[in-house]
One Martini backbone bead per residue (centre of mass of N, CA, C, O) as a GRO file, in nm:
protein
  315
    1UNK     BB    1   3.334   1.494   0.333
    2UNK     BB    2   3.330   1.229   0.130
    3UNK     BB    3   3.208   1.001   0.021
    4UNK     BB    4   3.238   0.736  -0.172
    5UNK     BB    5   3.293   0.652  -0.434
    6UNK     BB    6   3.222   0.549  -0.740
    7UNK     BB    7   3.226   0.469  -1.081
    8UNK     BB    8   2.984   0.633  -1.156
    9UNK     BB    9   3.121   0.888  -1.067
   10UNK     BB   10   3.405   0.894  -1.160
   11UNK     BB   11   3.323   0.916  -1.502
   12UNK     BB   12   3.136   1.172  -1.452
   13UNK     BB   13   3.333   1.359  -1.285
   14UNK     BB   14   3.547   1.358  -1.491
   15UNK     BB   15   3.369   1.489  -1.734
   16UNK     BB   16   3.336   1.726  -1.597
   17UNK     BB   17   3.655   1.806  -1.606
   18UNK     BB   18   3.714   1.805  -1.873
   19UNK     BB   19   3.536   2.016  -1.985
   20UNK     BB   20   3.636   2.251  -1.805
   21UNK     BB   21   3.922   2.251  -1.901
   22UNK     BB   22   3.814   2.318  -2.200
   23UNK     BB   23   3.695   2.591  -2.124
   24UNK     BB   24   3.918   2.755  -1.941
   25UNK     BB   25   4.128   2.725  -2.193
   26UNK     BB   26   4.023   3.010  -2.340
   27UNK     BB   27   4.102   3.226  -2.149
   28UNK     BB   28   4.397   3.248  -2.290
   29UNK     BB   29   4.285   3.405  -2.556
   30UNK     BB   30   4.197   3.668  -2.478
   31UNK     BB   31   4.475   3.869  -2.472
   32UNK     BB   32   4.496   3.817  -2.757
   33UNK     BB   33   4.224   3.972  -2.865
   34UNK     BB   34   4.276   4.205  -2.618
   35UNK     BB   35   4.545   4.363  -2.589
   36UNK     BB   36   4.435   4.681  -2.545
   37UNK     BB   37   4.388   4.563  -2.249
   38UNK     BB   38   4.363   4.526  -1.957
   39UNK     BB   39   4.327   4.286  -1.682
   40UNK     BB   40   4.109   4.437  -1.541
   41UNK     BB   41   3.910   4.502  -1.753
   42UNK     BB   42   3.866   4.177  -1.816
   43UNK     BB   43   3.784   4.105  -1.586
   44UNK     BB   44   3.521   4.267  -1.539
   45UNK     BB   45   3.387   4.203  -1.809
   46UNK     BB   46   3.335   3.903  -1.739
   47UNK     BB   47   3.178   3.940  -1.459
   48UNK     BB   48   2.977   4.139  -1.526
   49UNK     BB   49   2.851   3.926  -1.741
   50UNK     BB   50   2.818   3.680  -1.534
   51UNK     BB   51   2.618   3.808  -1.389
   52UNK     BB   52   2.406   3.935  -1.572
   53UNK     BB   53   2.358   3.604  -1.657
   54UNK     BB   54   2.277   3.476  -1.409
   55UNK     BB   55   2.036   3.624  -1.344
   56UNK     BB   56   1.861   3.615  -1.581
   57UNK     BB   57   1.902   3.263  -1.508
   58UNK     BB   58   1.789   3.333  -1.194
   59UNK     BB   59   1.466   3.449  -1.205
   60UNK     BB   60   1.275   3.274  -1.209
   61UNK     BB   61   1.360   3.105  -0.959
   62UNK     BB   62   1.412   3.322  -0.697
   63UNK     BB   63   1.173   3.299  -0.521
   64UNK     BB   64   1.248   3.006  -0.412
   65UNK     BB   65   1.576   3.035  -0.378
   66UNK     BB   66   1.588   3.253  -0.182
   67UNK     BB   67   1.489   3.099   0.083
   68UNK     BB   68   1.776   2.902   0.077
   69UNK     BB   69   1.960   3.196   0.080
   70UNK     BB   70   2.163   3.290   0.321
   71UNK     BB   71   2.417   3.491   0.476
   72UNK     BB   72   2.612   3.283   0.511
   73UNK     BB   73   2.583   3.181   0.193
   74UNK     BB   74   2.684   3.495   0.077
   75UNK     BB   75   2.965   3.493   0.232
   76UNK     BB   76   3.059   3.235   0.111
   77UNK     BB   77   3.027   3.341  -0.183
   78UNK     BB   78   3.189   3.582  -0.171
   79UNK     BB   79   3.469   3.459  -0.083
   80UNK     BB   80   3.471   3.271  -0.350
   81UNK     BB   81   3.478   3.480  -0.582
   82UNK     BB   82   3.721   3.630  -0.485
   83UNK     BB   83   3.944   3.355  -0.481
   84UNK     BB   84   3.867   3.275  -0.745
   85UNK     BB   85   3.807   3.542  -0.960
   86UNK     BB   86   3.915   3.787  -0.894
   87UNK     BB   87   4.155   3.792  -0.745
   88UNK     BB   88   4.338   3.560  -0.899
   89UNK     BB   89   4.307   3.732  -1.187
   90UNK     BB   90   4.475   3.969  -1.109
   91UNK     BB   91   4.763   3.817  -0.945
   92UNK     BB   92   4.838   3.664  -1.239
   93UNK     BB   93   4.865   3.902  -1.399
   94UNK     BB   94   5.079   4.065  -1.220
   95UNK     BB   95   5.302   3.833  -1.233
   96UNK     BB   96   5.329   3.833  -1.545
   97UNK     BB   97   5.426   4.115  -1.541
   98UNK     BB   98   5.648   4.129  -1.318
   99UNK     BB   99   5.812   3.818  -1.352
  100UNK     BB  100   5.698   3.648  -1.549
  101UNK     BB  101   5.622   3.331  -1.680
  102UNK     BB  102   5.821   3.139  -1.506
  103UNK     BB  103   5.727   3.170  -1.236
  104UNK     BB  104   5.436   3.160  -1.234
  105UNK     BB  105   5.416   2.848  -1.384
  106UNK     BB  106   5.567   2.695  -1.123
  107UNK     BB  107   5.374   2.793  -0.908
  108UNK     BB  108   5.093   2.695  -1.043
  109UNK     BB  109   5.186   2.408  -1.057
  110UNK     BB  110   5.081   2.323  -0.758
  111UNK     BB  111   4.767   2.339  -0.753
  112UNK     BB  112   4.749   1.974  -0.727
  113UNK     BB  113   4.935   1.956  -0.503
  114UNK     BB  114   4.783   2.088  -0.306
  115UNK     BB  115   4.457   1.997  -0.290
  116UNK     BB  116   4.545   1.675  -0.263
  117UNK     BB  117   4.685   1.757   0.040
  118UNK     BB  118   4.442   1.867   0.177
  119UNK     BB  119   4.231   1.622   0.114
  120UNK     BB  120   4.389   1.370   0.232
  121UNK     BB  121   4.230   1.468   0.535
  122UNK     BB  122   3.984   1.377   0.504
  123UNK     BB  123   3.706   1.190   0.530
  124UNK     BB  124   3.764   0.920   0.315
  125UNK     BB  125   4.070   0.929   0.239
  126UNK     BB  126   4.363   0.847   0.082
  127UNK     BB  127   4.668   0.769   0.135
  128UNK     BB  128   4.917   0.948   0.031
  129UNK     BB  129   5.106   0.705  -0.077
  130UNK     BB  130   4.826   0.670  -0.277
  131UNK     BB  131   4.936   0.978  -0.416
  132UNK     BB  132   5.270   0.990  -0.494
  133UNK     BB  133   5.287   0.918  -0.816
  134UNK     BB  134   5.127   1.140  -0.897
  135UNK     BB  135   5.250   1.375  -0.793
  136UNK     BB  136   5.542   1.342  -0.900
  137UNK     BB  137   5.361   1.360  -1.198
  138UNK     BB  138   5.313   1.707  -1.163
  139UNK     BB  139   5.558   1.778  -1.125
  140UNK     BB  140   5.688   1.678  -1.393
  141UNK     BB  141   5.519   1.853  -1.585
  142UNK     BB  142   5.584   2.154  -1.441
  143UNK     BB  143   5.858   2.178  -1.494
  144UNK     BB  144   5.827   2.148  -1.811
  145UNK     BB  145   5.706   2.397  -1.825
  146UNK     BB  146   5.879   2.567  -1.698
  147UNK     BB  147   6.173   2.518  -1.846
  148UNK     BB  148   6.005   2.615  -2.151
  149UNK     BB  149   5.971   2.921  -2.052
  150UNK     BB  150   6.259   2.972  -2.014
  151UNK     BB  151   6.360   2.930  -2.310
  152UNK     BB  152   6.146   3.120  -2.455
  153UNK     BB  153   6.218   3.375  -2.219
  154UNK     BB  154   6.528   3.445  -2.159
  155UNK     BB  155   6.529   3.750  -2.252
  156UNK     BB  156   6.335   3.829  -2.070
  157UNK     BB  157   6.266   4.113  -1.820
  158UNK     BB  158   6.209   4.164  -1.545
  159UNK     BB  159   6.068   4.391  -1.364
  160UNK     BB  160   5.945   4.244  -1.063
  161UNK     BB  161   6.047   3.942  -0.911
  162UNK     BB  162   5.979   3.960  -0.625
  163UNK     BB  163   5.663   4.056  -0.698
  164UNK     BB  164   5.582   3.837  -0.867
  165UNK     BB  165   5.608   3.616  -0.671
  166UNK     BB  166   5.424   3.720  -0.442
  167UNK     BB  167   5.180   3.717  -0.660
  168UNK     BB  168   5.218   3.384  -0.761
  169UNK     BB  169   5.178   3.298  -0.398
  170UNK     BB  170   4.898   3.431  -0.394
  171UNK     BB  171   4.728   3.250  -0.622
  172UNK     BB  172   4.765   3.000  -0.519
  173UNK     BB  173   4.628   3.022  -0.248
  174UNK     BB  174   4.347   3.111  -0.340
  175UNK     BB  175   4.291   2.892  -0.567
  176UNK     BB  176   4.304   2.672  -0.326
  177UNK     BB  177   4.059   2.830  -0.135
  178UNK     BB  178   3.862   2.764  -0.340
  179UNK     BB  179   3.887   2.461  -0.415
  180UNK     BB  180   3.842   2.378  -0.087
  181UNK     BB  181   3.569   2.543  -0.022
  182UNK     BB  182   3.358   2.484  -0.223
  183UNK     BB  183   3.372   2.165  -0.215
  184UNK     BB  184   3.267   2.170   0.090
  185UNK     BB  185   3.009   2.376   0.017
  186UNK     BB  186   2.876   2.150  -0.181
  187UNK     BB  187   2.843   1.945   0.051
  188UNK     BB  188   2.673   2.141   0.273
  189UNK     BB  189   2.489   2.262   0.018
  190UNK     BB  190   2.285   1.993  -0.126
  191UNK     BB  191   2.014   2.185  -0.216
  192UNK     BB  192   2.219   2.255  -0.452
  193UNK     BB  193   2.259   2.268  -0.751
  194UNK     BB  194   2.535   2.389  -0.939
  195UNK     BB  195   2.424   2.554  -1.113
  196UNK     BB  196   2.280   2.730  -0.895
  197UNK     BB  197   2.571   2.803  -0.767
  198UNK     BB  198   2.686   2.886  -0.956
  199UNK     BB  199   2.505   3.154  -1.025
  200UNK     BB  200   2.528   3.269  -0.764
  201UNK     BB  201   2.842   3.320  -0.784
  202UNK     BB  202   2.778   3.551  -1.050
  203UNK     BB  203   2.655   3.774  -0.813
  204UNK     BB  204   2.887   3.802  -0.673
  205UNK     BB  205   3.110   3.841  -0.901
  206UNK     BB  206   2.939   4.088  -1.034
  207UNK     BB  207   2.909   4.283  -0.762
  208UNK     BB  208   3.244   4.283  -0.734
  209UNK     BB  209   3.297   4.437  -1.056
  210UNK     BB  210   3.100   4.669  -1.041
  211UNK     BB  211   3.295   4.820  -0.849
  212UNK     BB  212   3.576   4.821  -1.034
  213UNK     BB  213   3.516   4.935  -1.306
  214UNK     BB  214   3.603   5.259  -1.236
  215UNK     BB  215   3.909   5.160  -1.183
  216UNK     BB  216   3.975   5.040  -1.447
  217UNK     BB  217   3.910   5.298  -1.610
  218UNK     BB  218   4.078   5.498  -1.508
  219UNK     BB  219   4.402   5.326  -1.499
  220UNK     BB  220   4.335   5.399  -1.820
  221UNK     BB  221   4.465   5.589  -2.081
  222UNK     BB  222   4.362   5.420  -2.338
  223UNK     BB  223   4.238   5.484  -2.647
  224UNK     BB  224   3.924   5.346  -2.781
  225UNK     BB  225   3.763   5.250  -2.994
  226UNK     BB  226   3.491   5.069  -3.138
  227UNK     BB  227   3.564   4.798  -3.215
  228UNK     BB  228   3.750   4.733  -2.959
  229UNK     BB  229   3.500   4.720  -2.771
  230UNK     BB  230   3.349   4.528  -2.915
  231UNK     BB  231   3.531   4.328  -2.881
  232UNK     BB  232   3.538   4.342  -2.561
  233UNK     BB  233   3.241   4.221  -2.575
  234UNK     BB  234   3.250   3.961  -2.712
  235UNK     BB  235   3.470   3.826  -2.537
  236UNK     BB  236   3.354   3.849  -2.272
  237UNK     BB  237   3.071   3.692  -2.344
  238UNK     BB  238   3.259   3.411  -2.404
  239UNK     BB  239   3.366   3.364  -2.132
  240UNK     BB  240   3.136   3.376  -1.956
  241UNK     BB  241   2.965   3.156  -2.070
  242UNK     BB  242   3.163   2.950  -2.108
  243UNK     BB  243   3.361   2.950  -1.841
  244UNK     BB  244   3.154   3.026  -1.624
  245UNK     BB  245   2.922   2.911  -1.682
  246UNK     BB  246   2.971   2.612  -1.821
  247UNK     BB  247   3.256   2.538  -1.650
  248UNK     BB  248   3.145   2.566  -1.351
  249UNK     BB  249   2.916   2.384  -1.354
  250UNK     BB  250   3.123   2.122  -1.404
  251UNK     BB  251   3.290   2.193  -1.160
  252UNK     BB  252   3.037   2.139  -0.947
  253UNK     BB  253   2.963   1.866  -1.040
  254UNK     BB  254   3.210   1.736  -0.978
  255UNK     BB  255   3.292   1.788  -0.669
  256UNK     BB  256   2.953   1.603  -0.631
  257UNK     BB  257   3.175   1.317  -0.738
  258UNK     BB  258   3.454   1.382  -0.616
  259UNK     BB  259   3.743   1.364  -0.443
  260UNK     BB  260   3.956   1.614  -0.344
  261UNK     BB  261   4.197   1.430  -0.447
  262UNK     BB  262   4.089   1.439  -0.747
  263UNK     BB  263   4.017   1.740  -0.812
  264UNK     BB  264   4.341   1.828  -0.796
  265UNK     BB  265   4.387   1.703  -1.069
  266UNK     BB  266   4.189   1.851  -1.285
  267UNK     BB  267   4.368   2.133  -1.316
  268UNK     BB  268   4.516   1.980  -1.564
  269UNK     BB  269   4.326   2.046  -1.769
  270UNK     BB  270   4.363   2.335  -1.819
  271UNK     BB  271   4.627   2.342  -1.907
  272UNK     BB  272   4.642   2.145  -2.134
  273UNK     BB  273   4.454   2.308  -2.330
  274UNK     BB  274   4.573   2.551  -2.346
  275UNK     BB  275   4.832   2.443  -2.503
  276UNK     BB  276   4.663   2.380  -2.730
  277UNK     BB  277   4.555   2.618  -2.817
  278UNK     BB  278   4.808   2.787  -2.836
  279UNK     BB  279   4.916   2.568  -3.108
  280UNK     BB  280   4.707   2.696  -3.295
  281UNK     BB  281   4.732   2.969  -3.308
  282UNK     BB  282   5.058   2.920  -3.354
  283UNK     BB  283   5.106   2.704  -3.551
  284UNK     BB  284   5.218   2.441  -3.377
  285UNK     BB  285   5.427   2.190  -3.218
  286UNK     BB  286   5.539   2.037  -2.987
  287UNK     BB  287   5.759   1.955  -2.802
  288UNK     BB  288   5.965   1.796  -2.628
  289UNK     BB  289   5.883   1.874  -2.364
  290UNK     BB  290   5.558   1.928  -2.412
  291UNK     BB  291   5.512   1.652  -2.431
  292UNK     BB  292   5.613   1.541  -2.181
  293UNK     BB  293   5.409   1.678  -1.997
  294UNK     BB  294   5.175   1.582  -2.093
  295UNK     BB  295   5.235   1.280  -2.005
  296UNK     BB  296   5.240   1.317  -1.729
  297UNK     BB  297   4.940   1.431  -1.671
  298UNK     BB  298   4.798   1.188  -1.778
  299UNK     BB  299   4.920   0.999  -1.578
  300UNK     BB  300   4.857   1.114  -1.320
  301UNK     BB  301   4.574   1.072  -1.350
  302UNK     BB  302   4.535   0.765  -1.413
  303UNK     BB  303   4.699   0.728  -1.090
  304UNK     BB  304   4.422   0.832  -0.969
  305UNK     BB  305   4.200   0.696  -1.086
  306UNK     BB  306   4.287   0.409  -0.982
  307UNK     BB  307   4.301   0.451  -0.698
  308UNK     BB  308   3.993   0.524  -0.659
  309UNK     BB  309   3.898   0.265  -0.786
  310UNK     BB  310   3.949   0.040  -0.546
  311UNK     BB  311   3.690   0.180  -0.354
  312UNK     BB  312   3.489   0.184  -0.553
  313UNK     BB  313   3.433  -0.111  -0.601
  314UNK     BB  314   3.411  -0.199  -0.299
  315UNK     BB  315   3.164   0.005  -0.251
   0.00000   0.00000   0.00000
């Protein structure tokens, strides 16, 4: 599906890795800052602004741009919309909240070694055997994440672990169904730059959260202040900006620069920045796993985009 990359390509398309990732990793720090709203009301925030913002910014344009977005291609946002972004963020919820932060952390901790697995199928991707010391070094991150996380949850008692379990196997399924479908359909439709594609993405996941939102109104049954909407809209337009619109934008110009079998790599660095804010926040130093975890990360990505430097090279 992907031509192969240049040097200049793999450059350009990490630093748009590391940003989004760095961009995405504040997502974790929003239900620190909301904590009396649900799940789904954050969902809701988040896209309804998303949407609406998307809108805004593609308003100019819509004349020009209507004409190239056909049903097919509205069709195709839509279930992108859905499996990356509400089903996604609802799933992940569910899980955390049922299952705990462990098993959770486990399962998605897959996420770049499913996506890389994908990919190795594509046409002119490399074979799986140089990409598997690569894989070896994710998931022994993902383990240390994992490990990190059982030590320091061991006391917490899980509502509904086996609920939790299909909800964290569902999270993960859907989430790897967006990032293999999007890379593939913005191969397909080259005349969208990245830009384009978000914003387009936003009006679809925008109009599937104005859906949900009077279902999240009705299911929450406490009570908010002034003040605490105030802040609940603060941050969920804090989130639409960076994570969504300037995130999203960096994830989809980095698509349309590496192969599929490296964007799986990059998904690395969402949990590592992410990781890195928590201990701001908690104002501590990480552990020993921690580190350890830390370090398989950027090795794994280093060892992948080496493999893929020698093809880059020779091309």
């Amino acid at each position: 599906m992907h031509h192969p990359a240049t040097q200049h390509n793999l450059g350009k398309g990490i630093a748009c890795g590391v940003g989004a990732g760095a961009l995405w990793g504040l997502v974790f720090l929003a239900p620190e800052l909301i904590r009396n709203f649900s799940a789904l009301e954050m969902a809701c925030g988040r896209y309804v602004l998303y949407g609406l913002f998307a809108a805004v910014m593609v308003a100019p344009r819509w004349q020009v741009l209507s004409h190239t977005v056909s049903l097919r291609t509205w069709w195709t946002l839509s279930w992108l919309s859905f499996a990356g972004n509400t089903a996604y963020y609802v799933l992940l919820s569910s899980a955390v909240k049922n299952g705990g932060i462990t098993s959770t952390t486990l399962v998605i901790g897959f996420l770049p070694v499913l996506v890389t697995l994908v990919g190795s199928r594509d046409k002119d991707a490399l074979p799986l055997r140089q990409l598997l010391p690569s894989i070896l070094l994710c998931l022994t991150g993902a383990a240390c994440i994992g490990w990190q996380a059982m030590h320091a949850h061991a006391h917490s008692v899980a509502r509904a672990p086996f609920v939790g379990l299909l909800c964290a196997v569902a999270a993960l399924g859907s989430w790897t169904l967006y990032a293999v479908g999007n890379s593939r359909a913005l191969v397909r439709q080259r005349h969208f730059s990245a830009h384009d594609w978000n914003l387009l993405t936003g009006l679809a996941t925008g109009a599937q959260n104005v859906v949900l939102l009077p279902l999240a109104l009705l299911l929450d049954s406490t009570a908010h202040g002034l003040e605490q909407w105030r802040n609940f809209a603060l941050v969920s337009a804090g989130v639409a900006l960076l994570a969504s619109i300037a995130g999203n934008a960096l994830w989809n110009r980095m698509n349309q620069l590496l192969p599929l079998t490296l964007v799986g790599q990059m998904i690395l660095f969402e949990t590592l920045f992410s990781l890195c804010y928590g201990f701001i926040w908690e104002q501590r130093l990480p552990s020993g796993m921690e580190t350890l975890a830390f370090g398989c990360v950027v090795l794994s990505v280093l060892l992948c985009v080496r493999a893929h430097r020698k093809p880059a090279a020779a091309a």
